[in-house]
Each structure stands twice: as structure tokens, then as C-alpha cells.
N, C-alpha and C positions, 0 to 999 in steps of 0.2 A: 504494500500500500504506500502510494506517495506522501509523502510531508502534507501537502494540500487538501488531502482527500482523508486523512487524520484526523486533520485539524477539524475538518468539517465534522465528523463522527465525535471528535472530542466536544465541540462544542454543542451537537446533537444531544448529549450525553448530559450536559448540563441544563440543557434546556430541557430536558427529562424530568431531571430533579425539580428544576423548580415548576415545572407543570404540575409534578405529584406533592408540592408542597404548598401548592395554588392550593389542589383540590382538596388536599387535607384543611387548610385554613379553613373555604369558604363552605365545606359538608359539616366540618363541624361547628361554625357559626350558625347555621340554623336547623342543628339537632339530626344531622341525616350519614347514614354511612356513605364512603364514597360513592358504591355501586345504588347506593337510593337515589342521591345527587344526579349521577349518570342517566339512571332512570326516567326518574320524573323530568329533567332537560330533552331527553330522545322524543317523550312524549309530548314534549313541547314543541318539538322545531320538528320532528320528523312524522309525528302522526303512525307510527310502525304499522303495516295491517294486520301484525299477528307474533305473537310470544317469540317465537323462534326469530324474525326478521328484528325485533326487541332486542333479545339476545347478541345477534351479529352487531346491532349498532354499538351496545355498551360492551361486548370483549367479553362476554358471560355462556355460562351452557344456558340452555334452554331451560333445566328445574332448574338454575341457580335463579334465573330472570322471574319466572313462577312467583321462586320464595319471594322474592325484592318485590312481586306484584301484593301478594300475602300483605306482606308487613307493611305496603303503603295505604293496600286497602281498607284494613283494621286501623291504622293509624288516619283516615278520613283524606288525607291525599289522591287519590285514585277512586275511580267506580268503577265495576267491571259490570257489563249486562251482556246477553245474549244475543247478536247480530239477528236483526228482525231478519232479516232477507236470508240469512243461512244459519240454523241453532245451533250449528256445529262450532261456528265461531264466536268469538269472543270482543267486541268492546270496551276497550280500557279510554277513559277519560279523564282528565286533571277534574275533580272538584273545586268550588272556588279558593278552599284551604291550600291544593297543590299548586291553582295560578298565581297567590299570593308567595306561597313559596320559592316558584321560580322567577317571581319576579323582585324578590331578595336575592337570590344565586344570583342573575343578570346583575343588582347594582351592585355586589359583591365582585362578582368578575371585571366590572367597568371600574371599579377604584382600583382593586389590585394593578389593572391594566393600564393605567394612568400612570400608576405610581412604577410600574417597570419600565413604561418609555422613559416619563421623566430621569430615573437613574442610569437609561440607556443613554440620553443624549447628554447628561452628563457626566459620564466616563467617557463616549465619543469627543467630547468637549475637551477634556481631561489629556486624555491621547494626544488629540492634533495639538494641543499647547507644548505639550511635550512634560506637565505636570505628573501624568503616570506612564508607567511604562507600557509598551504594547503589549497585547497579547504576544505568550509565549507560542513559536510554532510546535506544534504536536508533539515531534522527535522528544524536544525537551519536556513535554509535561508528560510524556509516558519513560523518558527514559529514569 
């Protein structure tokens, strides 16, 4: 692997962490596991038309999605009903409990996001003055 194509994967890598420490902040600022959080977002932006398609948007098996339907339904975020036109399938909906909810994750996600450009353009800032150092290339942070 090139120096370049490193670096790329190294800073992939970081960007990882701090995505998984996004998600941990803002699931558990309004009481939710992260795969709840996952959840109840998918069914906000994507509308899934069934458990399984559920499952593939949030990275989960299909009982795992189930369980995560369980414990939102009980908990008044979600309705499940029977698909008038087919009983075999299933309708999950946001309650207005869950649209209020994910529209706490949304301003959660929009302040986080604010506050990481802002530290982005000033460490880019930072850089071109020549006050911090560049990033290290790859070689050097794995070696």
C-alpha cells in the first residue's frame, strides 16, 4: 500500500472513531441504544418496506432489528399494525413520541456537526499559518 492510500485509510480510521463517538454521545443523550438510535433515524429518512430491508439499512440480522422493533414499541416510539392491502406484512411507524425523538437526534447531530467543522477549519487554519504541525504521512503514524 502507498504512503497516500495509508494515509487515506488512516484517517478513515479516525473518522470511524469519532462517528462511533458521535453516536454514542447523541443515543445516549436521549435515552436510546445505538442500534435504537439507528433504528428509529432509518425509519425516519428511509421508510424500510419490511424488517429485513430494516435490518440491511442499520448493519443488524433481521431478529436483532425485531428485538430493536420490540423494545421501541413497548417503549411508545414505534406502532406496528398489519398492512391493510397484505396481512402478511407488517407497518412500523414513528409515533409522535418517536418524531419528537428524532427530531432531538437531528439537533443533536446538527450541533455536534457544527462544532466539528468549526475545529476542522481551525486546525486547517492552524496548519496553513504554520502554528501546528501537519499531519503526519501514514508511514510515520503506523510505523
Amino acid at each position: 500500500m502507498e504512503a497516500t492510500e495509508s494515509y487515506g485509510a488512516v484517517e478513515l480510521l479516525k473518522l470511524a472513531r469519532h462517528c462511533h463517538g458521535i453516536d454514542k454521545y447523541v443515543s445516549s443523550s436521549v435515552g436510546l441504544s445505538i442500534d435504537e438510535m439507528h433504528c428509529l433515524s432509518a425509519l425516519f429518512t428511509d421508510r424500510p418496506p419490511s424488517v429485513k430491508r430494516l435490518s440491511e439499512l442499520i448493519s443488524v440480522t433481521p431478529t436483532r432489528a425485531s428485538q430493536i422493533l420490540r423494545s421501541l414499541e413497548q417503549r411508545q416510539f414505534v406502532s406496528r399494525t398489519l398492512d391493510a392491502a397484505d396481512r402478511r406484512k407488517e407497518v412500523v411507524d414513528l409515533t409522535e413520541s418517536g418524531r419528537r425523538t428524532v427530531d432531538t437526534i437531528l439537533q443533536l447531530f446538527s450541533e455536534v456537526g457544527s462544532e466539528l467543522l468549526a475545529n476542522w477549519r481551525k486546525t486547517l487554519d492552524e496548519q496553513r499559518s504554520g502554528s501546528l504541525p501537519p499531519s503526519r504521512p501514514a508511514k510515520e503514524v503506523l510505523a
